[in-house]
C-alpha positions in Angstrom: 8.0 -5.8 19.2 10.6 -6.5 21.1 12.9 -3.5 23.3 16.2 -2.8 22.1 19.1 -2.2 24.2 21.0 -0.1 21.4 20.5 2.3 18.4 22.4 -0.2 16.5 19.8 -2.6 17.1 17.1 -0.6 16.6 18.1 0.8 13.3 18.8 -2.9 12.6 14.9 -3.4 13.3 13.8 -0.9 11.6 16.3 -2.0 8.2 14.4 -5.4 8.5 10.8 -3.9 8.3 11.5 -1.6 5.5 13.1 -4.8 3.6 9.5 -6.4 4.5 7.5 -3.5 3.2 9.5 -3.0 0.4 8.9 -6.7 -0.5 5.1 -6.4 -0.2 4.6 -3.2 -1.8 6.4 -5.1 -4.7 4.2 -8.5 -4.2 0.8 -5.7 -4.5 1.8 -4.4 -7.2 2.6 -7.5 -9.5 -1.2 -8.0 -8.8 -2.4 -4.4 -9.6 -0.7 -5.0 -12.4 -2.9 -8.3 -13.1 -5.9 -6.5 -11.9 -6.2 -4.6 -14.9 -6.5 -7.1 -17.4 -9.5 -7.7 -15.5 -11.2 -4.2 -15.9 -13.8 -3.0 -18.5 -12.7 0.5 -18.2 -11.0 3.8 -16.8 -13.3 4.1 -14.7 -12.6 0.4 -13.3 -9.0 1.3 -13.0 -9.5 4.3 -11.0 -12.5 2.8 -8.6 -13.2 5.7 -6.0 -15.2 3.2 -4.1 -12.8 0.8 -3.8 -10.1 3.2 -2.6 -12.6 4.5 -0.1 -13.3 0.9 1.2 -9.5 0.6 1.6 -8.4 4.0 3.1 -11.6 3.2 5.6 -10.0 -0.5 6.0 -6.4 0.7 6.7 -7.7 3.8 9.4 -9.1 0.6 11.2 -5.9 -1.7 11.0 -3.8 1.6 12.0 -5.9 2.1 15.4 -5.8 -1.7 16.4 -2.1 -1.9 15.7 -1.7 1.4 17.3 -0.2 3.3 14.4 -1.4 6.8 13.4 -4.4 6.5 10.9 -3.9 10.0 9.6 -0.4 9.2 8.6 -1.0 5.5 7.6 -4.2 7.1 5.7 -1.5 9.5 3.7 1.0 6.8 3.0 -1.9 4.6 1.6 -3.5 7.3 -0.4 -0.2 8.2 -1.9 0.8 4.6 -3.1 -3.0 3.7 -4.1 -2.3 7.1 -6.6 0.7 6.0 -7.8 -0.7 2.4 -8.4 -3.7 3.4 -10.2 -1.0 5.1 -12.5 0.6 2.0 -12.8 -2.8 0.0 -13.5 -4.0 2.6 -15.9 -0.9 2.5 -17.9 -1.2 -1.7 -18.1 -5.0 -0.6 -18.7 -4.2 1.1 -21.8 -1.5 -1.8 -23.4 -4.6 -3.7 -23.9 
């Protein structure tokens, strides 16, 4: 992270990053997408213990990057929901 001598530049930053997420969460979900054609069943899609190993993943990466785990824990749990959705709909085309 570098220090920024303006807002300008910091809103410019901060533009770049969401660019970057934005790209990734679209890059994850082209392969939750995939990931369904590889499940047996609801059940599969919706994988509690899976979700649990990544919410419990994330809270780690959060405190060794120094970001907030509650809030990165919220964000993830959020776009897991909405992405099991997504899977579940894919799910059901088969």
């Amino acid at each position: 992270m570098m220090l920024c001598k303006s807002l300008e530049e910091v809103r410019e930053n901060i533009d770049r990053i969401d660019n970057e997420i934005i790209r990734l969460i679209a890059e994850r979900g082209a392969y939750v997408t995939q990931a369904a054609s590889f499940k047996k069943s609801e059940d599969g899609v919706k994988a509690p213990d899976r979700v649990e190993r990544v919410i419990a993943s994330v809270r780690a990466k959060a405190q060794e990057y120094g970001a907030n785990a509650d809030m990165v824990e919220a964000l993830y749990r959020e776009m897991i929901s909405r992405f099991v959705k997504m899977e579940m709909k894919e799910f059901n085309k088969q």
